[in-house]
C-alpha positions as CSV (number, residue, x, y, z in Angstrom):
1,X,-21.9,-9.3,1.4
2,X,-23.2,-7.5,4.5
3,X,-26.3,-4.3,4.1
4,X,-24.8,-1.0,5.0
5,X,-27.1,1.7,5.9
6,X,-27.2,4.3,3.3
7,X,-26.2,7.3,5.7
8,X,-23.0,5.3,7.0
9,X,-22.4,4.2,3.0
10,X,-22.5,8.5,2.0
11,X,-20.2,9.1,4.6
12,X,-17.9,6.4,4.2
13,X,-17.3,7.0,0.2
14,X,-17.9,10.5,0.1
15,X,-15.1,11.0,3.4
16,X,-17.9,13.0,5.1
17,X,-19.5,13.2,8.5
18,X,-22.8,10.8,9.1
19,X,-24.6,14.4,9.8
20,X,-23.1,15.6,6.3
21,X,-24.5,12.3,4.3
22,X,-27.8,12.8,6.4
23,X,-28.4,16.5,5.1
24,X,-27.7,15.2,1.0
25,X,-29.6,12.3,1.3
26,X,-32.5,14.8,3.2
27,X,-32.0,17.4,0.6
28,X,-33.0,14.6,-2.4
29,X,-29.3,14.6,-3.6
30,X,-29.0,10.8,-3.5
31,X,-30.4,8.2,-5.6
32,X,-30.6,4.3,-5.0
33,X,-31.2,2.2,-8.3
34,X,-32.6,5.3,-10.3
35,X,-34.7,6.5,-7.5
36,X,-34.4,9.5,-4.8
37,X,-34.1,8.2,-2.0
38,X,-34.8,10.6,1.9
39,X,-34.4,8.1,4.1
40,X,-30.9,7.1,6.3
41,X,-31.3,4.2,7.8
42,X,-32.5,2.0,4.8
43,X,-29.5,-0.7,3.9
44,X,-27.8,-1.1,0.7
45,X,-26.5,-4.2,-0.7
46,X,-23.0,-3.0,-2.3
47,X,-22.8,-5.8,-4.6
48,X,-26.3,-5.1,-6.3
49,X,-27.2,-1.2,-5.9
50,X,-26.6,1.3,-7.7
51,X,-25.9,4.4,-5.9
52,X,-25.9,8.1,-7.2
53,X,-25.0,11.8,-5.1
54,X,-25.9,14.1,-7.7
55,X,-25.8,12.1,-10.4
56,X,-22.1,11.2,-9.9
57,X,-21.8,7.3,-9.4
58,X,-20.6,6.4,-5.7
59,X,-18.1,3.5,-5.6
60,X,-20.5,0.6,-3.8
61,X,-17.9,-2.3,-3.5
62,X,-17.4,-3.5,0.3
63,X,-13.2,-4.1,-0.5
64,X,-11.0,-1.8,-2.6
65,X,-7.3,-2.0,-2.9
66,X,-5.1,0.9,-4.8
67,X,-1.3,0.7,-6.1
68,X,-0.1,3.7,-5.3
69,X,3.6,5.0,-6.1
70,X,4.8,6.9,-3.6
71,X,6.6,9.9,-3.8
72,X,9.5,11.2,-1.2
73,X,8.7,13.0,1.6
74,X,4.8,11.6,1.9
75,X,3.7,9.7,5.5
76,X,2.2,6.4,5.8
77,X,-0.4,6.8,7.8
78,X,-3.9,7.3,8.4
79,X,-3.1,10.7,9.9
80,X,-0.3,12.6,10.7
81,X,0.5,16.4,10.7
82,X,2.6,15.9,7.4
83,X,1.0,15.1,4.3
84,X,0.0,11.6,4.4
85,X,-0.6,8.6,1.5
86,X,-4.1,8.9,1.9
87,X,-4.1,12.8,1.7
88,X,-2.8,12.4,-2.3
89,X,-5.0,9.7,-3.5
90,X,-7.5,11.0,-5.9
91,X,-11.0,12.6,-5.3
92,X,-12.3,9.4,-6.7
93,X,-10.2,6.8,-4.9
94,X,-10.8,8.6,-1.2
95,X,-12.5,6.3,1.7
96,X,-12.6,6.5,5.5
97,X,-11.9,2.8,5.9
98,X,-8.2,3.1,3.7
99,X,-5.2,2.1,5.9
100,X,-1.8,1.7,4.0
101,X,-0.7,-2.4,3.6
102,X,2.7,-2.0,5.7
103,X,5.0,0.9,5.6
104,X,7.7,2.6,3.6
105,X,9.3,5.2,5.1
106,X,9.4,8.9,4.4
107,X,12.0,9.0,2.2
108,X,11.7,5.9,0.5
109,X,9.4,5.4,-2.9
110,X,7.8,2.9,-4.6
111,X,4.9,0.5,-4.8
112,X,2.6,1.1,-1.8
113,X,-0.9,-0.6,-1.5
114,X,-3.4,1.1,-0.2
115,X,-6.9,-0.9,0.9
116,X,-10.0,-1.6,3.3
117,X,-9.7,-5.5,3.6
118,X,-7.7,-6.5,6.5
119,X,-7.7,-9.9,6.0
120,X,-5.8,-9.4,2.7
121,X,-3.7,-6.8,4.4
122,X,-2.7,-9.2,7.1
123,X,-1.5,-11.7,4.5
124,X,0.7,-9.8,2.6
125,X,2.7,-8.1,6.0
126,X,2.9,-11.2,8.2
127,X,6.0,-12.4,8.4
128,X,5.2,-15.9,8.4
129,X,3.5,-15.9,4.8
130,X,7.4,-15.0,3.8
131,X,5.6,-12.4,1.1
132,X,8.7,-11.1,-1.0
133,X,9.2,-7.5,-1.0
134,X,11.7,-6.1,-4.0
135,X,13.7,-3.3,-3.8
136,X,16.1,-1.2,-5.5
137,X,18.7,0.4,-3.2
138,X,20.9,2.9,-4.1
139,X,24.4,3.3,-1.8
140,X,26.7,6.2,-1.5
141,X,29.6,4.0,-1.4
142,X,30.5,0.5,-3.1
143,X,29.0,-2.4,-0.9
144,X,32.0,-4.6,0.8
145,X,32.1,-8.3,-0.3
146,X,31.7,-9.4,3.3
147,X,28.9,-7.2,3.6
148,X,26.7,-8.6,1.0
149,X,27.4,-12.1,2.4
150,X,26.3,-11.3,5.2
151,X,22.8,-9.7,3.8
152,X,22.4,-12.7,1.7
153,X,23.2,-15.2,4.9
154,X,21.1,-13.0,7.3
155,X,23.1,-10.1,8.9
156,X,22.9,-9.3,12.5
157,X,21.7,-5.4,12.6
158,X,23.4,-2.4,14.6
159,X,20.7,-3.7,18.2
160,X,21.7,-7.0,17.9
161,X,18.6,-8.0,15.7
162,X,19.4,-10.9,13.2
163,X,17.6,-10.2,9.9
164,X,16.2,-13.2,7.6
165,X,18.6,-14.3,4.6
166,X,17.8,-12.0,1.7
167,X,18.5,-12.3,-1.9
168,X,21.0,-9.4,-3.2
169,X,21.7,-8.8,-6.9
170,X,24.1,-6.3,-8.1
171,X,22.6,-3.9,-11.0
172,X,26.1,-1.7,-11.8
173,X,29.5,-2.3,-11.9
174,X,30.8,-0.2,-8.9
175,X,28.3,-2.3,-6.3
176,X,27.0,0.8,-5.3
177,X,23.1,-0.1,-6.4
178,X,21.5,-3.2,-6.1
179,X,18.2,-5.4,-5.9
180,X,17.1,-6.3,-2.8
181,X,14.5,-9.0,-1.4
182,X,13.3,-10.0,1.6
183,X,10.3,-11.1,3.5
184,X,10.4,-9.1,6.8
185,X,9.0,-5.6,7.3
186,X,10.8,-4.6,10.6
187,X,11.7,-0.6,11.1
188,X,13.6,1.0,8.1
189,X,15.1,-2.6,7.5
190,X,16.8,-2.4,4.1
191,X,18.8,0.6,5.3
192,X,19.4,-0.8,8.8
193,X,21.2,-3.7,6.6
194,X,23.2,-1.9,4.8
195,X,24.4,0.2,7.1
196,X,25.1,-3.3,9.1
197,X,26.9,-4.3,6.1
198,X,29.2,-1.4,5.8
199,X,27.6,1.1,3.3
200,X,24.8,3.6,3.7
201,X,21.3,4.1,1.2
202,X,21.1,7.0,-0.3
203,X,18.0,6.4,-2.2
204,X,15.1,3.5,-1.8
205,X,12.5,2.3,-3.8
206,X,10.1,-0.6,-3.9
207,X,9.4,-2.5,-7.0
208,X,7.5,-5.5,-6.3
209,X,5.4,-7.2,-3.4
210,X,5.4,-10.9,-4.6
211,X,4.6,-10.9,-8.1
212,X,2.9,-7.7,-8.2
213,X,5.5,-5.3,-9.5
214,X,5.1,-1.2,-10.2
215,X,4.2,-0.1,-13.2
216,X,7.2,1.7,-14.8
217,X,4.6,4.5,-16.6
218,X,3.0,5.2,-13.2
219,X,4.0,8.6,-12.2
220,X,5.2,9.0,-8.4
221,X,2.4,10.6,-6.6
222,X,-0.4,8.6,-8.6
223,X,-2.7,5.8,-7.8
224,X,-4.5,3.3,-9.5
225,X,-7.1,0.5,-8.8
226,X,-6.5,-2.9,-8.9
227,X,-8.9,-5.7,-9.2
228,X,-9.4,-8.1,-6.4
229,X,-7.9,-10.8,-9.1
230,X,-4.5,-8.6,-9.6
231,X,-3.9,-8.3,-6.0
232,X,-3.9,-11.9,-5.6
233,X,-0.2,-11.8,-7.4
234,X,1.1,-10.2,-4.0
235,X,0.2,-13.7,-1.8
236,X,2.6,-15.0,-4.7
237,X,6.3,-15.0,-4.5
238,X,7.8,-14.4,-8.7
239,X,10.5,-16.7,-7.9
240,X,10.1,-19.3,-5.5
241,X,13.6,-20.8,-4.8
242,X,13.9,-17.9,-2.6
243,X,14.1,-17.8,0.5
């Protein structure tokens, strides 16, 4: 694992300016392996040292990834002028270096991860590692029977875009809510196919991406930590006869 200087390690985990971690570390507020520590530019080996700003712990580790569930109304982005993911993560969770893994939209909730590591980012959004993402759609009127053939064959959208088979399981009698999977992320494109499809989504969430699904006891709005280990069930599909 690379060194990081100690300056640029304060200001990363504590989301503060480099002049900001310079002052604590000047003022004797931050300890490396039990010992004050007034100099910047000396570099810390995440895996192995220990790190302290007033005798709170800093999180060391170079990759982190959170499972957040997102509430309505909440951005995803890095920053906006609305209240972004990032800006409801707790104290304890906050970075500089967190990006969101893909995109839900405004209105739609659900299992949103939340990391540093591109490389594992990359993985989980590219289209070609056909990563399936789950979700439950809810429709203000009953889907036609030609419509959902068409989702589940691949259904040309309203600009002439043809989306990638998905797999389509009615939950309720009146086909008005229904599990949805599919392995593209383009722009709001499990309500573009629905409305393709004849019916419009009145409410979205996400459940799962591959076989990491949301905990049911997670409140919207709150964020755990997953181990490196965990996240490894997104890069794998739960049921691998589709697509």
């Amino acid at each position: 694992m690379a060194l990081i200087r100690l300056d640029r390690l304060i200001s990363n985990r504590l989301c503060i300016t480099r002049s900001e971690a310079k002052e604590k570390i000047k003022k004797g507020q931050i300890m490396v392996n039990g010992e004050t520590q007034r100099s910047a530019d000396i570099k810390i080996d995440p895996a192995l040292d220990t790190v302290l700003c007033d005798n709170q712990p800093i999180q060391c580790k170079q990759y982190i990834y959170i499972l957040l569930n997102k509430p309505k109304g909440v951005v995803c982005a890095t920053r906006d002028d609305a209240q972004t993911v990032l800006d409801i993560l707790p104290e304890k969770l906050r970075r500089k270096d967190l990006f969101p893994v893909g995109r839900l939209d405004k209105d739609t909730t659900g299992l949103l991860l939340i990391t540093n590591d591109g490389q594992f980012a990359h993985q989980v959004i590219s289209p070609k590692k056909q990563i399936h993402k789950t979700y439950i759609a809810t429709l203000s009127s009953p889907l036609p029977d030609a419509g959902a053939a068409a989702i589940q064959s691949g259904i040309k959208l309203a600009d002439g875009t043809k989306a990638l088979p998905a797999f389509l399981k009615p939950l309720n009698a009146d086909q008005t809510q229904f599990e949805i999977r599919i392995t593209e992320g383009k722009y709001h494109q499990v309500r573009r196919m629905f409305a393709a499809a004849g019916s419009h989504v009145a409410d979205l969430k996400r459940i799962a991406i591959g076989a990491l699904r949301l905990d049911t006891s997670l409140p919207e709005g709150s964020a755990l930590e997953l181990s490196f280990d965990a996240v490894q069930a997104c890069l794998c599909n739960a049921d691998n006869s589709f697509p």
